[in-house]
FIDRENDREN-484274 format. One record per residue (C-alpha): residue number from 1; x, y, z. Coordinates in steps of 0.001 Angstrom, whole numbers, padded with zeros to 6 digits. Layout:
FIDRENDREN-484274
{nr->NUM; X->X; Y->Y; Z->Z}
...
***
This chain:
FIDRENDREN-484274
{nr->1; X->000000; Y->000000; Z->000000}
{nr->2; X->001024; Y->003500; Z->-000824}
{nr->3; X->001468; Y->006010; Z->002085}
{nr->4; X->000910; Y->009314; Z->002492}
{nr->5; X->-001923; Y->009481; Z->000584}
{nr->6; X->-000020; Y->009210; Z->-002681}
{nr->7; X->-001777; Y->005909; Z->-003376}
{nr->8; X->-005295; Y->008389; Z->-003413}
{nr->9; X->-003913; Y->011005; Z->-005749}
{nr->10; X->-002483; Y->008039; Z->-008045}
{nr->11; X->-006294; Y->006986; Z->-007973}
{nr->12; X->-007435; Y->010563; Z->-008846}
{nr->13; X->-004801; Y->011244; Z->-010928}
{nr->14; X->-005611; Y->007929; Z->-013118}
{nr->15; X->-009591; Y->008705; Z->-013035}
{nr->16; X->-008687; Y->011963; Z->-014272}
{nr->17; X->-006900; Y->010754; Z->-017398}
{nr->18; X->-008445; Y->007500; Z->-018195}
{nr->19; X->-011544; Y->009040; Z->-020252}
{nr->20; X->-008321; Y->010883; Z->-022041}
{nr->21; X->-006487; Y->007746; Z->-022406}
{nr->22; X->-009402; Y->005384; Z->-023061}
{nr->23; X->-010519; Y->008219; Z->-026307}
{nr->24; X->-006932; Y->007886; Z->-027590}
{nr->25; X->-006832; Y->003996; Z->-027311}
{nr->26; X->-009777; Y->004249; Z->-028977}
{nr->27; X->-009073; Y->006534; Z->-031852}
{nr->28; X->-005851; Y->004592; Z->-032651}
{nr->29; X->-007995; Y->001457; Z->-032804}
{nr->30; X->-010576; Y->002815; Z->-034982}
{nr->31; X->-007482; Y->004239; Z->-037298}
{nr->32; X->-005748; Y->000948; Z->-037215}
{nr->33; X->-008436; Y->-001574; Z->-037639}
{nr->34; X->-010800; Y->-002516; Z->-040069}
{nr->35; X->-013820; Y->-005146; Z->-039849}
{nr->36; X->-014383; Y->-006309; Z->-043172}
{nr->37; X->-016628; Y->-008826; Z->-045157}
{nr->38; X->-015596; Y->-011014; Z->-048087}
{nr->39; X->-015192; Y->-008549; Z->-050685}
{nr->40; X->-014177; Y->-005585; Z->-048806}
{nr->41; X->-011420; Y->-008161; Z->-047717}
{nr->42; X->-009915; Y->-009111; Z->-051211}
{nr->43; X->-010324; Y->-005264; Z->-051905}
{nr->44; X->-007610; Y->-004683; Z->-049191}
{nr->45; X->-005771; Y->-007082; Z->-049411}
{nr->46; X->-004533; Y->-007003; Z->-052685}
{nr->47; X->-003957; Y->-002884; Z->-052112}
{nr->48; X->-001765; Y->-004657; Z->-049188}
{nr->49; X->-000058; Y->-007267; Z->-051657}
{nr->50; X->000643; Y->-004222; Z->-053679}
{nr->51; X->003379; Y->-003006; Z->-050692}
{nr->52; X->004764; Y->-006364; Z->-049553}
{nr->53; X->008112; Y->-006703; Z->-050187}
{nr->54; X->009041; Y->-009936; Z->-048149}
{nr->55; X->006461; Y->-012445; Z->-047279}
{nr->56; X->002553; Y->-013276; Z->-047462}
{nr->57; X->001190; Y->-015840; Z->-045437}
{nr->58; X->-002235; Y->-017151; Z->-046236}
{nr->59; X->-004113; Y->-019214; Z->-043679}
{nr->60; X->-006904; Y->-020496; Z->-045294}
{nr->61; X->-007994; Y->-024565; Z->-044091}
{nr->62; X->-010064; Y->-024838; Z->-047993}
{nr->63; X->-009634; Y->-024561; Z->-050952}
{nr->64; X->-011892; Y->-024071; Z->-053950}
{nr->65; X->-010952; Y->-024224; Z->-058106}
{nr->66; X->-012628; Y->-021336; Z->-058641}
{nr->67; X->-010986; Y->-018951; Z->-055537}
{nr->68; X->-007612; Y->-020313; Z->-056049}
{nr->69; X->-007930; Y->-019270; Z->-059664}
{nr->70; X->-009383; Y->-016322; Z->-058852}
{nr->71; X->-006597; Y->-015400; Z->-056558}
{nr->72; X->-003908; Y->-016021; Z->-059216}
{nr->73; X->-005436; Y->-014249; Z->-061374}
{nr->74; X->-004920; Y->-010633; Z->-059190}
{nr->75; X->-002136; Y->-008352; Z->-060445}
{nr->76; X->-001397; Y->-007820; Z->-057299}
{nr->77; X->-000266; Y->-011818; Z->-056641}
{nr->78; X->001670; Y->-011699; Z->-059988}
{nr->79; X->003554; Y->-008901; Z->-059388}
{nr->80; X->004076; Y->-009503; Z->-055802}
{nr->81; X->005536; Y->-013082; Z->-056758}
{nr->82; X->007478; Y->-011357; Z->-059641}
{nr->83; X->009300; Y->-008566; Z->-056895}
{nr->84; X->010245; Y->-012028; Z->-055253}
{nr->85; X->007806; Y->-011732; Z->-052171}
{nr->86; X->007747; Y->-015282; Z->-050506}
{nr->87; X->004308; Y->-016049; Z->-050606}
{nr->88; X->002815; Y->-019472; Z->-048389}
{nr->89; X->-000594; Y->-021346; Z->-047715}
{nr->90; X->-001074; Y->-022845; Z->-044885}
{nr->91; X->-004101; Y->-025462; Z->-046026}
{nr->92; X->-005231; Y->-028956; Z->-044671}
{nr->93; X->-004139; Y->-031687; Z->-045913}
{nr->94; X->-006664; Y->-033337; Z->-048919}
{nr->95; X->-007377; Y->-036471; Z->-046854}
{nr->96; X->-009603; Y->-034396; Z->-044280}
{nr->97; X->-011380; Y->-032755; Z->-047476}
{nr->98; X->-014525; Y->-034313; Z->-048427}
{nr->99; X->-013475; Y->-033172; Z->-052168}
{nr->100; X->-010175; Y->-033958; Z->-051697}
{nr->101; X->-009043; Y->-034129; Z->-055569}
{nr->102; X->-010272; Y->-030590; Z->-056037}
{nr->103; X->-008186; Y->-029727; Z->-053212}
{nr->104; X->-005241; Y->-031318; Z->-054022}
{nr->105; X->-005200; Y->-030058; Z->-057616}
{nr->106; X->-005589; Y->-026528; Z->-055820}
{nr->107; X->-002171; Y->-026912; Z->-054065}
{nr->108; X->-001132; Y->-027986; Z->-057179}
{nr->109; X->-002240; Y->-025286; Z->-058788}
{nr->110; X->-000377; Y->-022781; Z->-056080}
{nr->111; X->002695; Y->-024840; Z->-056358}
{nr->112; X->002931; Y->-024398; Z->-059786}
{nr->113; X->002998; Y->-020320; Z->-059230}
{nr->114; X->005860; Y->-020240; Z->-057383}
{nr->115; X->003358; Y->-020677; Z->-053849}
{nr->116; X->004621; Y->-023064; Z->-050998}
{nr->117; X->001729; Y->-024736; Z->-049985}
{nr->118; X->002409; Y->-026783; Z->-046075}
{nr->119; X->-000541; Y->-029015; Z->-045193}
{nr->120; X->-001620; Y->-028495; Z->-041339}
{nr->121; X->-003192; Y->-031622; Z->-039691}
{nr->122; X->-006873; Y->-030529; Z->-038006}
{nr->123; X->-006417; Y->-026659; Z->-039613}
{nr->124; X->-009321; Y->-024287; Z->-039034}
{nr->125; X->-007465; Y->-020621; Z->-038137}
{nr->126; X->-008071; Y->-017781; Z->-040643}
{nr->127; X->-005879; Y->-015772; Z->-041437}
{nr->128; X->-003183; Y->-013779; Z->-043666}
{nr->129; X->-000337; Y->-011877; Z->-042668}
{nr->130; X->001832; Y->-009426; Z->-044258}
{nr->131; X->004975; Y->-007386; Z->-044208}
{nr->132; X->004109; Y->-003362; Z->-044921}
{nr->133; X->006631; Y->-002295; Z->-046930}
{nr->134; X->009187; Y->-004120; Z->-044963}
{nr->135; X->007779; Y->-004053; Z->-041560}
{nr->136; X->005783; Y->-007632; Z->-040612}
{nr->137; X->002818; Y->-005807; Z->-039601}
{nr->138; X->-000549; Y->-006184; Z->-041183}
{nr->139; X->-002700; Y->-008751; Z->-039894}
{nr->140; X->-005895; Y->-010159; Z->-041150}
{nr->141; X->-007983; Y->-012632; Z->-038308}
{nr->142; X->-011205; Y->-013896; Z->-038816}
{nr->143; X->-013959; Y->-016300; Z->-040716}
{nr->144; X->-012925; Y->-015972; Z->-044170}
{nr->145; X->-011928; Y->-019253; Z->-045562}
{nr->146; X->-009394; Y->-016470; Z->-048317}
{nr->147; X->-009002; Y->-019440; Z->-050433}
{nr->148; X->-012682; Y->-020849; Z->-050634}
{nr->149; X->-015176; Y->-017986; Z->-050444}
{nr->150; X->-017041; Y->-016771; Z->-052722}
{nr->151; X->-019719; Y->-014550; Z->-051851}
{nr->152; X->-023235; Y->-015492; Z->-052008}
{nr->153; X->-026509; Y->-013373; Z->-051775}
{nr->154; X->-028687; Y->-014983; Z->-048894}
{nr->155; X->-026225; Y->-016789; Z->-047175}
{nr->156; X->-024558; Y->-015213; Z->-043739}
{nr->157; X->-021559; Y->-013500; Z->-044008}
{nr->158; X->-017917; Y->-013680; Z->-043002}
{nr->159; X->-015384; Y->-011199; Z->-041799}
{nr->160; X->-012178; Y->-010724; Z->-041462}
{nr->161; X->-010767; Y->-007826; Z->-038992}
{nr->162; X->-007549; Y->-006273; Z->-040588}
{nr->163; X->-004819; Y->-004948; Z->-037800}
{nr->164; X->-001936; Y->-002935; Z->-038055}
{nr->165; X->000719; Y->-004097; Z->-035737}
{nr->166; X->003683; Y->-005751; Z->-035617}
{nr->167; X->003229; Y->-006162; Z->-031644}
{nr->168; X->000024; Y->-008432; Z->-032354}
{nr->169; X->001933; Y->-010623; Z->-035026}
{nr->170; X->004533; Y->-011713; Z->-032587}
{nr->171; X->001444; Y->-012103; Z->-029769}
{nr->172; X->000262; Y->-014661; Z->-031989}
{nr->173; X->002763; Y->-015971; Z->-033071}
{nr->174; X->004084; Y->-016786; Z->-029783}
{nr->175; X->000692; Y->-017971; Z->-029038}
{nr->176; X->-000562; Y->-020071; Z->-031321}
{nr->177; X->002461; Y->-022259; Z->-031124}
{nr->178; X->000876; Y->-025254; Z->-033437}
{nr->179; X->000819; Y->-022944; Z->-036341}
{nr->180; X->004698; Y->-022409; Z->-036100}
{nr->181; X->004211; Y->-019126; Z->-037105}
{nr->182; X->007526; Y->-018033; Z->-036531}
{nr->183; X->008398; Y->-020842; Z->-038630}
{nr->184; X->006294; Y->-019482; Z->-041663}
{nr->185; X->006839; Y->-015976; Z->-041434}
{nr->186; X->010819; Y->-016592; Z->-041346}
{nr->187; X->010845; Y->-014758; Z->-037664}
{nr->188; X->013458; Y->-017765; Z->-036503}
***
């Protein structure tokens, strides 16, 4: 305990600023985040391929023809594979896909464009992450299967929420230790 009543005007003090503190936090999380759906996802995202200059890492457990293609398909991939960016999917394996030749000729199909493709036994994270322009800091967490989805009128949405912040990479990296994250995003 604090004596002197120090321990009271640290209490007063900290009342005082926490509205001031809590609208800052605030503002920098509104300026730093974004909650997106499907779309508005792939919209971002390949503006964010666009200024990666080391290393993409896709976490997406399925895998459809038609999103894979898609996917290749963006400038955005191209080029970013063309400046050299190392670009990964983490994926299940086929064997725990009901369509499991669709899937496999997926990986294939990454594989073939320059894409290392890694199985993971019992997958279900979603996920990308990104370096900005050097700096391992974008972050994308959510429902999105990035690999699978395509959007449908009628049928409830995904989102992913996009974070700025190389401080929440390494969190969860160091967290989610069966993902080897470290691992993938060449952090060891």
């Amino acid at each position: 305990m604090l004596r002197g009543g120090i321990g009271k005007r640290f209490l007063e003090e900290r009342m005082r600023r926490g509205p001031i503190l809590r609208r800052l936090r605030d503002r920098f999380f509104r300026a730093s985040t974004m909650i997106l759906d499907p779309d508005q996802t792939w919209v971002q995202l390949r503006k964010d391929f666009e200024k990666s200059e080391f290393i993409v890492l896709m976490i997406s457990p399925f895998l459809s023809r038609q999103m894979v293609k898609k996917f290749l398909d963006f400038s955005e991939v191209k080029s970013a594979l063309e400046r050299g960016v190392n670009v990964k999917v983490l994926t299940k394996p086929s064997k725990e896909i009901k369509n499991s030749k669709e899937h496999q000729n997926c990986i294939q199909m990454l594989e073939e464009n320059d894409i290392h493709v890694e199985p993971i036994d019992r997958l279900h994270f979603k996920a990308a992450f990104l370096d900005d322009e050097g700096s391992l800091s974008i972050a994308y967490i959510g429902s999105v299967n990035l690999l699978s989805v395509i959007t449908v009128k009628g049928v409830p949405e995904d989102y992913m929420l996009r974070f700025e912040s190389e401080a929440l990479i390494d969190e969860l990296a160091s967290q989610l230790k069966g993902l080897k994250l470290y691992k993938h995003l060449g952090l060891e």
